[in-house]
RONU-547762 format. One record per residue (C-alpha): residue in one letter; x, y, z. Coordinates in steps of 0.02 Angstrom, whole numbers, padded with zeros to 5 digits, always signed. Layout:
BEGIN
AXYZ ...
***
This chain:
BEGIN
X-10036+03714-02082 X-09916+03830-02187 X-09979+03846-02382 X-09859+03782-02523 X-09781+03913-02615 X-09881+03903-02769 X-10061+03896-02667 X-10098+04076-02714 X-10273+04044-02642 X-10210+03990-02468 X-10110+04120-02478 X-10262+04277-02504 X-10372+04169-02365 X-10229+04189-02221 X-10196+04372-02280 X-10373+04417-02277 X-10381+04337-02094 X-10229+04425-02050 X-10309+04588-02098 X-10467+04550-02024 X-10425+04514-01865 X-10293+04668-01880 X-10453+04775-01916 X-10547+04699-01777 X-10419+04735-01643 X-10406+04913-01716 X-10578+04949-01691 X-10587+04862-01514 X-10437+04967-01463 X-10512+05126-01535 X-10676+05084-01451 X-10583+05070-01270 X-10494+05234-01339 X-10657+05318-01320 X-10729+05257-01188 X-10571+05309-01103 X-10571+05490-01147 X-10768+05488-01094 X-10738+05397-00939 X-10591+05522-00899 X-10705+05661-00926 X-10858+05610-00839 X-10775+05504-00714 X-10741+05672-00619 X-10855+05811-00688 X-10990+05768-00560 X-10857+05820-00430 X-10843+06002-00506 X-11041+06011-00512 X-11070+06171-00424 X-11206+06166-00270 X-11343+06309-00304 X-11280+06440-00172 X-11399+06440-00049 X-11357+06594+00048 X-11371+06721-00115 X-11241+06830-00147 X-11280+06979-00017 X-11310+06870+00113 X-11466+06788+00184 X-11549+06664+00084 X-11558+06651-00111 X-11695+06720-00220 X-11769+06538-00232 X-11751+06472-00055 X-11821+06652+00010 X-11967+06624-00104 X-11996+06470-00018 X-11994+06548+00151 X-12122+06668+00103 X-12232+06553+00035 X-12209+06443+00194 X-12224+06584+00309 X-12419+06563+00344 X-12391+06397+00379 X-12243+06441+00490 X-12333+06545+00585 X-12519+06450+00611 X-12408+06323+00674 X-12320+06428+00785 X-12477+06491+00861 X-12536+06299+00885 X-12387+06254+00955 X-12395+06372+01083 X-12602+06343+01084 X-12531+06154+01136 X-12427+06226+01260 X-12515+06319+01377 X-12671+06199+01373 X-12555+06057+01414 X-12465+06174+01551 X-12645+06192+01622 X-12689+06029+01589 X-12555+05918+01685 X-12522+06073+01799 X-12318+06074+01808 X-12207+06181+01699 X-12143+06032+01566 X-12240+06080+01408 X-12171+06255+01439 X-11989+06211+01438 X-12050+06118+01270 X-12135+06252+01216 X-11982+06368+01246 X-11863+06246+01172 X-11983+06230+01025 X-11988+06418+00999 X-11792+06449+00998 X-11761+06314+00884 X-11881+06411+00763 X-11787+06582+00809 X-11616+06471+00769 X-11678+06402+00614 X-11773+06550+00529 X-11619+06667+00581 X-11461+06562+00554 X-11513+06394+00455 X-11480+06448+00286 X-11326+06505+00335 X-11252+06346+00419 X-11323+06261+00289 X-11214+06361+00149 X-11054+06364+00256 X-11079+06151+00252 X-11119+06138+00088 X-10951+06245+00038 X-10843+06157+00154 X-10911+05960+00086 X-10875+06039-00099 X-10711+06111-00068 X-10653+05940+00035 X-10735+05826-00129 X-10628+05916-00237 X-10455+05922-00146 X-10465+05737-00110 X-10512+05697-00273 X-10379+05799-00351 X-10251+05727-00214 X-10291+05533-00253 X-10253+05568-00444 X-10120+05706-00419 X-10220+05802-00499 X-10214+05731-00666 X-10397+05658-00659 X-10440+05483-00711 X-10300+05487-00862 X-10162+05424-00793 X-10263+05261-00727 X-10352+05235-00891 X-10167+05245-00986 X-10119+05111-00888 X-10285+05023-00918 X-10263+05062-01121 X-10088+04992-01102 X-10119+04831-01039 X-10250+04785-01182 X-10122+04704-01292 X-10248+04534-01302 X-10422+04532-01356 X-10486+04456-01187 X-10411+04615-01089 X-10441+04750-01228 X-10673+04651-01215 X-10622+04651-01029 X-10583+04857-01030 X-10722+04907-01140 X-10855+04820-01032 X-10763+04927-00874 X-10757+05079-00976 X-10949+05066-00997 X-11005+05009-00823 X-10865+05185-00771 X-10971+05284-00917 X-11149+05219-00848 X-11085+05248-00666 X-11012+05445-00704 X-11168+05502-00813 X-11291+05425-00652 X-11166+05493-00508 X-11178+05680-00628 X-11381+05655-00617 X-11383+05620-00419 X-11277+05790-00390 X-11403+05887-00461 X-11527+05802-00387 X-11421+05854-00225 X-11436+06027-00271 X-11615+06030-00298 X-11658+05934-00130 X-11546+06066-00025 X-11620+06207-00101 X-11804+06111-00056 X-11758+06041+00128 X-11664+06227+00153 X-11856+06313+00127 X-11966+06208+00225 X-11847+06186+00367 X-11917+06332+00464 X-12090+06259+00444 X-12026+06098+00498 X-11959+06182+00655 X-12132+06295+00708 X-12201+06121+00777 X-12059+06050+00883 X-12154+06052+01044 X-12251+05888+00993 X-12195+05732+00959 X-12258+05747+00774 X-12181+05894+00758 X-12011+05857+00841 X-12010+05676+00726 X-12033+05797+00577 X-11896+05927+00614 X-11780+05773+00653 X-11815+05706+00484 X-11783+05863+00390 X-11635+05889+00474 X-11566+05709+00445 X-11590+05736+00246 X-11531+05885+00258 X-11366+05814+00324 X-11372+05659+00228 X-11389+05773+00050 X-11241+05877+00131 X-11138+05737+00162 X-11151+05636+00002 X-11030+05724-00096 X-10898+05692+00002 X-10916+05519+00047 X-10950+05473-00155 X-10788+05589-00159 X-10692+05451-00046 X-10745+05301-00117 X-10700+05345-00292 X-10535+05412-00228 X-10519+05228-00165 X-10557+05160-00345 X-10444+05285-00430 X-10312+05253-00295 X-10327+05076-00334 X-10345+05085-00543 X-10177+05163-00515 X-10085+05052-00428 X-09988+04910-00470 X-10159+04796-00441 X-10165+04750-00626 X-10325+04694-00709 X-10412+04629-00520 X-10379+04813-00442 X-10425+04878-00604 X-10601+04767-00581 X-10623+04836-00418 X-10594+05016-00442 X-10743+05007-00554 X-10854+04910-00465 X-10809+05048-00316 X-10867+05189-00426 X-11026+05072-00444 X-11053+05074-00230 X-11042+05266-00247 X-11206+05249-00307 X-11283+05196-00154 X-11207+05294-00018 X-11334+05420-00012 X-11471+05270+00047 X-11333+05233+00158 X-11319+05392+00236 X-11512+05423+00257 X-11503+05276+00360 X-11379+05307+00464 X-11410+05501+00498 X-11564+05535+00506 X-11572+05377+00680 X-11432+05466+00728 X-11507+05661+00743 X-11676+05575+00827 X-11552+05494+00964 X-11463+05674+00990 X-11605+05764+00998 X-11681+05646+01123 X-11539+05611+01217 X-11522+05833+01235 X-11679+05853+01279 X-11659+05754+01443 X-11736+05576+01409 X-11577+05498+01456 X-11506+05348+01373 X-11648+05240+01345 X-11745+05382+01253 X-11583+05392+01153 X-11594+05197+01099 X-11783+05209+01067 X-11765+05350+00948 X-11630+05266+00866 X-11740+05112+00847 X-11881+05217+00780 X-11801+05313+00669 X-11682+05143+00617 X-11872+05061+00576 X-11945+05203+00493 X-11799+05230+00385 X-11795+05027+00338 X-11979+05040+00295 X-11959+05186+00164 X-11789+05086+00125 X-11877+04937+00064 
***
């Protein structure tokens, strides 16, 4: 109901309204305004977090992944010696030349490993980084997350969509700083799985032993492969903020960036089955060796899982 001319105090009550609400919506758009800026910064810093380099810069292995070695090395090599201990008293034991083959087989994977593992490793680890980068740079044209949260900013013109953005731009925020956390965690883990690998591969003649080395080479791969797949899934969510989805693809871009989180779980699971399958499936078990490894190593992974 519109105040009479001379209803001076009906007049300061709907200006004072007017200019709180006014203030209100200013400070709900500046808000969004910063989340935006800290969203488009964080949203794809973890991308450029460097990996440590594992190989050092003269070649071979780094200063911290050496040091590992060496303080591995006497367990390297007392397991070495029992491995081939195992070997020749089960070659004398079941009297055919099996657990030699194994023990050969076990003894060149250690040769492999020690010699060239670091190495492979380092090559992988570039090549996941580089192709995180250039796909994230080629879903946002290289202009980051700005662009998509411009659009966002823009279409805040109500107070329902300008609460709606903020709460994204928070879940993006908590989302970036945890996705930031797990790459260095990533780091770490390499540099840790990258040591120990040759110890894990001194055994390899036993079934302990072989179950080992297949684990530490499925993280291994798993912790390799992460970046890249969180790399495509937020390239789907930026892909998606960007387009003409409106508020829904805006909602799903976001919640996207929120499933990044849990690809690395997803990856353990799937991998490390998978390297227990090849390696059993290589070393002449046939197929049904290949689907009880896979089993195994699907069970053993859904254990630690839960």
């Amino acid at each position: 109901m519109a105040c009479l001319p001379v209803d001076l105090e009906c007049k300061a009550k709907e200006t004072l309204t007017g200019l709180l609400g006014d203030a209100l919506e200013n400070m709900a758009k500046a808000i969004m305004e910063g989340l935006s800026q800290m969203v488009t910064t964080l949203s794809t810093f973890w991308v450029e977090t460097p990996t440590v380099n594992l190989a050092g810069n003269e070649g071979g292995s780094s200063p911290v992944v050496a040091a590992v070695n060496n303080e591995l090395m006497v367990w390297t090599l007392s397991l070495a010696v029992l491995a081939v201990i195992i070997g020749g008293t089960r070659m004398i034991w079941e009297q055919r030349g099996a657990p030699l083959k194994d023990l050969l087989r076990s003894l060149i994977t250690l040769t492999l490993v020690t010699g060239l593992g670091v190495s492979v490793i380092s090559i992988l680890v570039i090549a996941a980084d580089a192709f995180s980068v250039a796909i994230i740079n080629k879903s946002t044209d290289g202009k980051g997350f700005a662009e998509s949260m411009t659009m966002l900013t823009a279409m805040g013109d109500t107070g329902v969509a300008v609460f709606i953005l903020i709460i994204l731009g928070l879940i993006g925020l908590i989302a970036s700083i945890v996705q930031i956390v797990l790459m260095v965690v990533r780091s770490g883990m390499l540099v840790i799985l990258a040591g120990i690998l040759p110890t894990t591969a001194a055994f390899t003649n036993t079934e302990m032993g072989k179950q080992w080395f297949q684990k530490a080479v499925g993280w291994t791969i798993a912790f390799i492969l992460y970046k890249p797949a969180a790399a495509i899934v937020y390239s789907v969510a930026f892909l998606l903020m960007s387009s003409d989805g409106g508020l829904v693809g805006s909602i799903t871009g976001f919640t996207l960036m929120i499933v990044a989180l849990v690809a690395l779980p997803a990856l353990m699971r799937f991998v490390t089955p998978m390297v227990g399958a090849v390696a059993s499936g290589a070393g002449g078990g046939g197929s049904g060796a290949a689907v009880g490894a896979m089993a195994t190593g699907a069970v053993s992974m859904g254990r630690m899982g839960s």
